[in-house]
N, CA, C and O atoms as a Tripos MOL2 file, in Angstrom:
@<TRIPOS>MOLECULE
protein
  208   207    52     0     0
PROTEIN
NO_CHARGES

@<TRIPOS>ATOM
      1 N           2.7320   25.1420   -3.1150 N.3       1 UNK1
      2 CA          3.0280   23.7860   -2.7100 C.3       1 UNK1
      3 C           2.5110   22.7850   -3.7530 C.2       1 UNK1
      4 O           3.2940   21.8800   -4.0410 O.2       1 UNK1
      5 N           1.0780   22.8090   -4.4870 N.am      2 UNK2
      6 CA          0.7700   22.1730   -5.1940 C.3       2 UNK2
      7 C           1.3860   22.5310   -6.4770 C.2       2 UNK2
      8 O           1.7090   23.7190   -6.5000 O.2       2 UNK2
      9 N           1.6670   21.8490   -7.6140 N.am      3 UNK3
     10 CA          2.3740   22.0660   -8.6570 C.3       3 UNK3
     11 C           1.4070   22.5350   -9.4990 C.2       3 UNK3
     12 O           0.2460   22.1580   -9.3430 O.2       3 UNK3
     13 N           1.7350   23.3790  -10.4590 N.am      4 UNK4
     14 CA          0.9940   23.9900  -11.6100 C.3       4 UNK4
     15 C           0.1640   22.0880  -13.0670 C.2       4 UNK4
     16 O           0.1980   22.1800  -14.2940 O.2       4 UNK4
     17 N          -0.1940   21.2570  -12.5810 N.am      5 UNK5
     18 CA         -0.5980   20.4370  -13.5210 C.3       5 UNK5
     19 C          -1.3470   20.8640  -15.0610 C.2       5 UNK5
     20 O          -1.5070   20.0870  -16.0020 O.2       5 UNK5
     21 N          -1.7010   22.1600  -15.0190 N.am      6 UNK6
     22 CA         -2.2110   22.2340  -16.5270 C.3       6 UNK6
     23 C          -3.8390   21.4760  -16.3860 C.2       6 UNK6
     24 O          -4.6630   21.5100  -15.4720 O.2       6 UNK6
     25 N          -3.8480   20.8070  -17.7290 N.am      7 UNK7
     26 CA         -4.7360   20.5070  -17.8970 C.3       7 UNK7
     27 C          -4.9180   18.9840  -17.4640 C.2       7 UNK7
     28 O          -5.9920   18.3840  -17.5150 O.2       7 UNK7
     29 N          -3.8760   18.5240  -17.0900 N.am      8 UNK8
     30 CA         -3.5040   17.2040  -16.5500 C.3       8 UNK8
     31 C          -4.2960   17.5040  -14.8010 C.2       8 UNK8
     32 O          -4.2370   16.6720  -13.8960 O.2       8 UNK8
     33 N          -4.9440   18.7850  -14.6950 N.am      9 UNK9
     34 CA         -5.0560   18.5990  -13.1230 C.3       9 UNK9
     35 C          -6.7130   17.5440  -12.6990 C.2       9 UNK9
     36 O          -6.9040   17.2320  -11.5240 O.2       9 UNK9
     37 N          -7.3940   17.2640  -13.4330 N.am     10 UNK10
     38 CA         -8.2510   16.3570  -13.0110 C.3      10 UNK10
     39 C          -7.6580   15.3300  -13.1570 C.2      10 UNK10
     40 O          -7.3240   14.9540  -12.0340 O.2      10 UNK10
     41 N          -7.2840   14.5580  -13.9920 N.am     11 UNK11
     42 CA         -6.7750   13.2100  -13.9940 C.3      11 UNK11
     43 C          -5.6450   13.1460  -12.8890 C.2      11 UNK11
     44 O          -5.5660   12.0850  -12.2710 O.2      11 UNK11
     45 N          -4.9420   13.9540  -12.6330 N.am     12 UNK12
     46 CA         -3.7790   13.5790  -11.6930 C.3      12 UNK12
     47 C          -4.8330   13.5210  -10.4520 C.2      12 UNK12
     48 O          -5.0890   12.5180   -9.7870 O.2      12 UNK12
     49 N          -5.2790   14.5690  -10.3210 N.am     13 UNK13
     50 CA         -6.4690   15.0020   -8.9300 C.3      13 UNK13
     51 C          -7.2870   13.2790   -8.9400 C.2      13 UNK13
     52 O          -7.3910   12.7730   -7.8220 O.2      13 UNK13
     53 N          -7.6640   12.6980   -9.7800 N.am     14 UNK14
     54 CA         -8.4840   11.9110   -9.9340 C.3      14 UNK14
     55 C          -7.7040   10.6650   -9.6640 C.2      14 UNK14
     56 O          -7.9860    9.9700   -8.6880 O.2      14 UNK14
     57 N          -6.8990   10.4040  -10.3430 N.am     15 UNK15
     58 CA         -5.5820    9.2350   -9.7770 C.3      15 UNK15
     59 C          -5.4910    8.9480   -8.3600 C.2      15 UNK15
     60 O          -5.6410    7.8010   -7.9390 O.2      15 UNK15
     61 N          -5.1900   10.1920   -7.4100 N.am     16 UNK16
     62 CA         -4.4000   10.4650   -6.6520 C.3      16 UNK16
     63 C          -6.1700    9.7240   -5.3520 C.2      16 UNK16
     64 O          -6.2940    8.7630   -4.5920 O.2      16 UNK16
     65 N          -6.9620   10.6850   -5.7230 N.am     17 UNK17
     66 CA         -7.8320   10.5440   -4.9040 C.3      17 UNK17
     67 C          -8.2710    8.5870   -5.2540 C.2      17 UNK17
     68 O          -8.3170    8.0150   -4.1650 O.2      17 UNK17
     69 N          -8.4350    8.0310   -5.9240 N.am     18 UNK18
     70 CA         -8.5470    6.2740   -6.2000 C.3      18 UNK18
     71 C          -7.6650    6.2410   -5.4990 C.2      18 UNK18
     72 O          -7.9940    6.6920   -4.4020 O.2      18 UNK18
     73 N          -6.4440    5.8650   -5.5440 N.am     19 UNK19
     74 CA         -5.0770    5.6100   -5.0390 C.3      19 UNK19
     75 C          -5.5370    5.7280   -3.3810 C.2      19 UNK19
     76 O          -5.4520    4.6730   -2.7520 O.2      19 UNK19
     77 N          -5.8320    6.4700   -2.9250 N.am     20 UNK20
     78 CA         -6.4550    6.8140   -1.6090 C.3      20 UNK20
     79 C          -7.3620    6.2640   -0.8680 C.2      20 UNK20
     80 O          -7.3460    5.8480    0.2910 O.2      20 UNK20
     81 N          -8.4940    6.3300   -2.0200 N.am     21 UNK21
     82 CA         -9.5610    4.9110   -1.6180 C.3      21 UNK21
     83 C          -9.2100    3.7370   -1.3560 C.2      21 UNK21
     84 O          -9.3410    3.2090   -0.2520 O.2      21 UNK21
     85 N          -8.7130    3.1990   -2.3810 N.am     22 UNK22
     86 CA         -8.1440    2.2060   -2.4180 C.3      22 UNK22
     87 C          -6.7780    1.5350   -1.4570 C.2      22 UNK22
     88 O          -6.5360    0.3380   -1.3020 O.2      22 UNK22
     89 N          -5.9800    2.7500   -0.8710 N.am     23 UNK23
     90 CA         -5.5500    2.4730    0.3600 C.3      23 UNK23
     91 C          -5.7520    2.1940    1.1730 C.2      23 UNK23
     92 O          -5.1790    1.3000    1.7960 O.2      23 UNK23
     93 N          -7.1470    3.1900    1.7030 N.am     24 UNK24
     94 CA         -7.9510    3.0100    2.9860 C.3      24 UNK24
     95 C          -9.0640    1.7790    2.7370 C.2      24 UNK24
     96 O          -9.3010    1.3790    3.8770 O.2      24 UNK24
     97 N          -9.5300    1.3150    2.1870 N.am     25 UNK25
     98 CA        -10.0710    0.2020    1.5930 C.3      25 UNK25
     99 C          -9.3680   -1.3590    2.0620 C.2      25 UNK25
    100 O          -9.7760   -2.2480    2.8100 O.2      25 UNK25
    101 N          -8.0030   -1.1880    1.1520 N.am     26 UNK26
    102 CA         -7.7250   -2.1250    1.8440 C.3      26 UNK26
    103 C          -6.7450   -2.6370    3.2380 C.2      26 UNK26
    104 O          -6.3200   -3.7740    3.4430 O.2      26 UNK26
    105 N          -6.5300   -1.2720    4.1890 N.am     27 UNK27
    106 CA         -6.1900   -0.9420    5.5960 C.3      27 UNK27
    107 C          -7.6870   -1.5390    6.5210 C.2      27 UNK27
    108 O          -7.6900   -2.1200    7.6070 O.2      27 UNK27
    109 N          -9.0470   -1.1040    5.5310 N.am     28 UNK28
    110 CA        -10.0610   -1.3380    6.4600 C.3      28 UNK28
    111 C         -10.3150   -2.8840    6.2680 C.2      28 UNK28
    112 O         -10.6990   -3.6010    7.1920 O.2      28 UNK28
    113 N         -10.0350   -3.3910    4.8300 N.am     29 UNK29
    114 CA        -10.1940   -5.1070    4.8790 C.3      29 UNK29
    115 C          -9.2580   -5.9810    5.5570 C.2      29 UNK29
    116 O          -9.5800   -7.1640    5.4410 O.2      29 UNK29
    117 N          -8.4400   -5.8250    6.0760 N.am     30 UNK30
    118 CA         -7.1700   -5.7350    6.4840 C.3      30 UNK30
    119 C          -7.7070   -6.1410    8.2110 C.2      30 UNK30
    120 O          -7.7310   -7.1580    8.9040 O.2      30 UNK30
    121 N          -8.0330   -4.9140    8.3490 N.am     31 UNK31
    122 CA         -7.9210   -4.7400    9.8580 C.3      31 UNK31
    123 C          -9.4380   -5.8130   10.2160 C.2      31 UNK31
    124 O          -9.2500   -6.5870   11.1550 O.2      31 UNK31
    125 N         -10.5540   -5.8740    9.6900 N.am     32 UNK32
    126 CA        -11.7200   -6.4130    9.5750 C.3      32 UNK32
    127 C         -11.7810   -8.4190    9.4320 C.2      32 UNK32
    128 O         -12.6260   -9.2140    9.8420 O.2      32 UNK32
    129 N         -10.3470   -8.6510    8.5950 N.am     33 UNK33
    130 CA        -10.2780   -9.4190    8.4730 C.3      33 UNK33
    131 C          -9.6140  -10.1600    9.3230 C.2      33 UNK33
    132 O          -9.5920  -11.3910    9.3530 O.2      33 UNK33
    133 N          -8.7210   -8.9530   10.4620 N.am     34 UNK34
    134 CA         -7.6020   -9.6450   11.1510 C.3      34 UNK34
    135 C          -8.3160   -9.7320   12.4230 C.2      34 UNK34
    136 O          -7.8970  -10.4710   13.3140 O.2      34 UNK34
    137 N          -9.4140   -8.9900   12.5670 N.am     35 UNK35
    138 CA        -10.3010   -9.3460   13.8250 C.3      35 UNK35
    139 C         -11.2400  -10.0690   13.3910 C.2      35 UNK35
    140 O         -12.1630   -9.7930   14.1570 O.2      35 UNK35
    141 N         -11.6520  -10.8870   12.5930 N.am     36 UNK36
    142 CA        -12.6050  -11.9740   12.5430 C.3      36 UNK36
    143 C         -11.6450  -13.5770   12.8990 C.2      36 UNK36
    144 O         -12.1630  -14.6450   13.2280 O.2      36 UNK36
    145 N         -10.4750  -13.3640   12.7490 N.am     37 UNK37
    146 CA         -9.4140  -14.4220   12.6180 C.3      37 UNK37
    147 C          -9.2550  -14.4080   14.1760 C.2      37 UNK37
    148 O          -9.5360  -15.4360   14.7910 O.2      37 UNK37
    149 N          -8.8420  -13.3530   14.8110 N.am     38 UNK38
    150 CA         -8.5900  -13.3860   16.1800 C.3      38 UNK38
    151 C         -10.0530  -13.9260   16.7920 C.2      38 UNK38
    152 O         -10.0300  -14.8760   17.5750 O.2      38 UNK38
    153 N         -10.7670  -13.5770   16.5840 N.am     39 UNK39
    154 CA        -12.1950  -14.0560   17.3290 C.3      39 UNK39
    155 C         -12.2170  -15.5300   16.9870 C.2      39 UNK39
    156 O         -12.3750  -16.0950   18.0690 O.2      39 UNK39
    157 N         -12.1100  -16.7590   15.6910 N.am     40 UNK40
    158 CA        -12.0160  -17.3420   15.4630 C.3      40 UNK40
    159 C         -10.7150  -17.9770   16.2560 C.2      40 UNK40
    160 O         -11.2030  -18.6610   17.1560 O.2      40 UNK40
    161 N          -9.7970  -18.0270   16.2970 N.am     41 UNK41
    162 CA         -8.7970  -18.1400   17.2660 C.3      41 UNK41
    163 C          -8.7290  -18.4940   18.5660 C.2      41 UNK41
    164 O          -8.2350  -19.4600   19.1470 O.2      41 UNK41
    165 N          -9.5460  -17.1590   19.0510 N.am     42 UNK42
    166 CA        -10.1510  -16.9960   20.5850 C.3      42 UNK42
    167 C         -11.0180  -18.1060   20.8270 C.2      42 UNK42
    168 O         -11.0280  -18.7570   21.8710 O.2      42 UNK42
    169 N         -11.8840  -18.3410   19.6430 N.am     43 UNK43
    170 CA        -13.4900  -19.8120   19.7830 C.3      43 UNK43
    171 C         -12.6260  -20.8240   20.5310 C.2      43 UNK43
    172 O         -12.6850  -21.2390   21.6880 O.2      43 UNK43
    173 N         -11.4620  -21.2050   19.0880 N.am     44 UNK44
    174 CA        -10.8920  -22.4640   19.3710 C.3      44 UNK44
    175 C         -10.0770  -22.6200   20.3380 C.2      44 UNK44
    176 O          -9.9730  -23.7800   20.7380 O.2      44 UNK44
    177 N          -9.5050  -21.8940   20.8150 N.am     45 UNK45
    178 CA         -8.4760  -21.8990   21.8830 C.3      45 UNK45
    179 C          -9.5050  -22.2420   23.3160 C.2      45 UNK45
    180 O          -9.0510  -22.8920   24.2580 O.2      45 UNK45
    181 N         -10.9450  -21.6980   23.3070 N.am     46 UNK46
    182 CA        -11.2900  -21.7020   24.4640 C.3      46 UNK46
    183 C         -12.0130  -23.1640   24.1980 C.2      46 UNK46
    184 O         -12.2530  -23.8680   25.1790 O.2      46 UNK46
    185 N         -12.2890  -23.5300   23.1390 N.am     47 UNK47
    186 CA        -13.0720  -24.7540   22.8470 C.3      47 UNK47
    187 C         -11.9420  -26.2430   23.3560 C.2      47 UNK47
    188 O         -12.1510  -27.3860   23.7630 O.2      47 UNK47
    189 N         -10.7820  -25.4480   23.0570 N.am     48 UNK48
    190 CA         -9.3460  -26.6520   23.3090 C.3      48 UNK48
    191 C          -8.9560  -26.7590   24.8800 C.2      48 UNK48
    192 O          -8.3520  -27.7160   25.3650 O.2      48 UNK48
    193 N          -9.4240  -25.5590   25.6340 N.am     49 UNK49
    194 CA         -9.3260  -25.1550   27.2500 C.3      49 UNK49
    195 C         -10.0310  -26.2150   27.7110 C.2      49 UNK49
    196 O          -9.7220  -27.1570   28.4410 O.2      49 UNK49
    197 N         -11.3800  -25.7910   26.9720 N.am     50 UNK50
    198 CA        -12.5260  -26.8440   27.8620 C.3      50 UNK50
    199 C         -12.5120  -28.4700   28.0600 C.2      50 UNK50
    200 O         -12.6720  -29.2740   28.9780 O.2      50 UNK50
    201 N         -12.1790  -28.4780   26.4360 N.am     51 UNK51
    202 CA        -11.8610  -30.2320   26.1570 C.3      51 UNK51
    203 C         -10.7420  -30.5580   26.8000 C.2      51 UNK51
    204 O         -10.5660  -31.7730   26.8950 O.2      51 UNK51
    205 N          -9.7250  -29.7020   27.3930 N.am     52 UNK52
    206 CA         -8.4240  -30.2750   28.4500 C.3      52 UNK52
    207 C          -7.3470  -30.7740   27.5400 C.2      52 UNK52
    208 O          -6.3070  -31.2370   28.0090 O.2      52 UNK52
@<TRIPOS>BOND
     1     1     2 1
     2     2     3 1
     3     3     4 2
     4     3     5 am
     5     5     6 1
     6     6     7 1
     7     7     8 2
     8     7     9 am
     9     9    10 1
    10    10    11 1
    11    11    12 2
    12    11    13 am
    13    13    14 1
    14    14    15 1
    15    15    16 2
    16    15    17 am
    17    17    18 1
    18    18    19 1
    19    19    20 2
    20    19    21 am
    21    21    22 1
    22    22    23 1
    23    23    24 2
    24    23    25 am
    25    25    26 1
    26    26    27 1
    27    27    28 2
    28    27    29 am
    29    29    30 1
    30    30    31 1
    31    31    32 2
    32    31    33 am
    33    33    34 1
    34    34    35 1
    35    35    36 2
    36    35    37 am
    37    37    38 1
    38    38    39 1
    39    39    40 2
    40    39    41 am
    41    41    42 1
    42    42    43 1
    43    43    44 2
    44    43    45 am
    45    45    46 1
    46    46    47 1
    47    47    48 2
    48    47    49 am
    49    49    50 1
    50    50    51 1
    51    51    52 2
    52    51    53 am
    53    53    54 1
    54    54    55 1
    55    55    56 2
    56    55    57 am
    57    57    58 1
    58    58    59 1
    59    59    60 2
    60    59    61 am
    61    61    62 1
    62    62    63 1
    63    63    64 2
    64    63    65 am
    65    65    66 1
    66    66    67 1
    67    67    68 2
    68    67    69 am
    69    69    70 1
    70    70    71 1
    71    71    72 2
    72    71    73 am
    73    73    74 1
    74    74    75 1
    75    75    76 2
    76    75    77 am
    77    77    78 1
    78    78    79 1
    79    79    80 2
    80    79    81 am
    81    81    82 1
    82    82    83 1
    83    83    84 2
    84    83    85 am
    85    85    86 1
    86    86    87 1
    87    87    88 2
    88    87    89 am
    89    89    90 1
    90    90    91 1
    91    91    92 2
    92    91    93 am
    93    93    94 1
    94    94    95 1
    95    95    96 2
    96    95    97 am
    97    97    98 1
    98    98    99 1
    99    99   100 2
   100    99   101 am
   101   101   102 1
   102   102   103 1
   103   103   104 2
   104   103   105 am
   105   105   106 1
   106   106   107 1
   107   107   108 2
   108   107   109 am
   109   109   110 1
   110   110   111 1
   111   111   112 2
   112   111   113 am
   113   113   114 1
   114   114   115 1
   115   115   116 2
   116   115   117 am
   117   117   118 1
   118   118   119 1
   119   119   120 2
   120   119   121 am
   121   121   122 1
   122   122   123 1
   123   123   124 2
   124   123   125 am
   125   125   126 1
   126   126   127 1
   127   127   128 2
   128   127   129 am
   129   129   130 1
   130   130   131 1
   131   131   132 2
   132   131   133 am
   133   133   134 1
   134   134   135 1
   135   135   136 2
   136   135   137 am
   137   137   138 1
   138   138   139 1
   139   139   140 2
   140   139   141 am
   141   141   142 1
   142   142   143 1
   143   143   144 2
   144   143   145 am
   145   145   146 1
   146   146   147 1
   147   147   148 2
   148   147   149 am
   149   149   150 1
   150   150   151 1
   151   151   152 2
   152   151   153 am
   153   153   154 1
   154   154   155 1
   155   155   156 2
   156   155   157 am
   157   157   158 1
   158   158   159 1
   159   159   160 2
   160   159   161 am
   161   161   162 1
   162   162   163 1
   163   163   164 2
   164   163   165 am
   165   165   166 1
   166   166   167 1
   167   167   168 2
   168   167   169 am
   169   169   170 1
   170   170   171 1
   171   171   172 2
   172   171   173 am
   173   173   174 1
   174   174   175 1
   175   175   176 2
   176   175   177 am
   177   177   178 1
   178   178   179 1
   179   179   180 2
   180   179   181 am
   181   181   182 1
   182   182   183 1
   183   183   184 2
   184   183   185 am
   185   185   186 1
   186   186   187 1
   187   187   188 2
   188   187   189 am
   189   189   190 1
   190   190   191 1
   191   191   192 2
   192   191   193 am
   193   193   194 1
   194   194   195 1
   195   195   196 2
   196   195   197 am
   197   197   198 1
   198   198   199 1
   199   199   200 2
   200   199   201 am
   201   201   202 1
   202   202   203 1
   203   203   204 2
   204   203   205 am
   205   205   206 1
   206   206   207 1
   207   207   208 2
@<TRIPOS>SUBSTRUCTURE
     1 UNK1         2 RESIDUE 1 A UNK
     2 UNK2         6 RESIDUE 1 A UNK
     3 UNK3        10 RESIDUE 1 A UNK
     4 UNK4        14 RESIDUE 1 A UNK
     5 UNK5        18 RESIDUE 1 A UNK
     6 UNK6        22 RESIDUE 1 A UNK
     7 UNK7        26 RESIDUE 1 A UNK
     8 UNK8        30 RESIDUE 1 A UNK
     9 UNK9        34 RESIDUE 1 A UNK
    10 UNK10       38 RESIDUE 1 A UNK
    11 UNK11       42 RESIDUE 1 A UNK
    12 UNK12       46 RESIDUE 1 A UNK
    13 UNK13       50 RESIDUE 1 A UNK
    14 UNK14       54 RESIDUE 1 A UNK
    15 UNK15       58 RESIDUE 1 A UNK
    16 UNK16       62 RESIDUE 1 A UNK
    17 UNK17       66 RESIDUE 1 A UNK
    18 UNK18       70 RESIDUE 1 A UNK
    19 UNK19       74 RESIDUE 1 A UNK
    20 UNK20       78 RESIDUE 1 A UNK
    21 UNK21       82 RESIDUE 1 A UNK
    22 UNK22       86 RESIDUE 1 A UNK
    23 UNK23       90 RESIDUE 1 A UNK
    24 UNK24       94 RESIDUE 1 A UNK
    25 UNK25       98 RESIDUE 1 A UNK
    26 UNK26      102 RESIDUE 1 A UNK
    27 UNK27      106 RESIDUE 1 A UNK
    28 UNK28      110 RESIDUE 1 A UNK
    29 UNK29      114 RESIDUE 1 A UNK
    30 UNK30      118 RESIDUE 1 A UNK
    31 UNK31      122 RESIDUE 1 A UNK
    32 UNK32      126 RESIDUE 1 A UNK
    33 UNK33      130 RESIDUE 1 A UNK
    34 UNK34      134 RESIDUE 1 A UNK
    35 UNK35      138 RESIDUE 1 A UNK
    36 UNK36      142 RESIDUE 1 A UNK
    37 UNK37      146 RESIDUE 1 A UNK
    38 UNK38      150 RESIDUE 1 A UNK
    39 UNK39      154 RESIDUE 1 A UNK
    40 UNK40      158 RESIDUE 1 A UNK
    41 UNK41      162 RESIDUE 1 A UNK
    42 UNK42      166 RESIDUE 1 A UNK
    43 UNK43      170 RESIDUE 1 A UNK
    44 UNK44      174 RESIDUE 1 A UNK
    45 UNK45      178 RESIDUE 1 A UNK
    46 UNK46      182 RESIDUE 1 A UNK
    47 UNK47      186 RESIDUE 1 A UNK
    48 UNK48      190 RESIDUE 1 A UNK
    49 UNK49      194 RESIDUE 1 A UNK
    50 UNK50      198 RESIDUE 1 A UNK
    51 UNK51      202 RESIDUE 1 A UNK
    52 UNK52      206 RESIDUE 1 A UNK
């Protein structure tokens, strides 16, 4: 299944695995950022309830 890379197999291996980090990296800033916004959201909305 994996292809024969030669001597190319760390650098591809090495690419592949960054590429990965860096996916999940920014899925986790992502998601981190989109729940600090909703909480912020949530403040004001309830701050706008109260004031009527």
């Amino acid at each position: 299944m994996i292809p024969d890379l030669g001597k190319y197999a760390g650098a591809v291996m090495g690419a592949y695995a960054v590429s990965i980090v860096l996916l999940v990296l920014l899925v986790a800033v992502s998601m981190w950022r989109g729940a600090r916004v909703r909480r912020q959201l949530d403040e004001i909305e309830a701050r706008r309830a109260r004031n009527g």
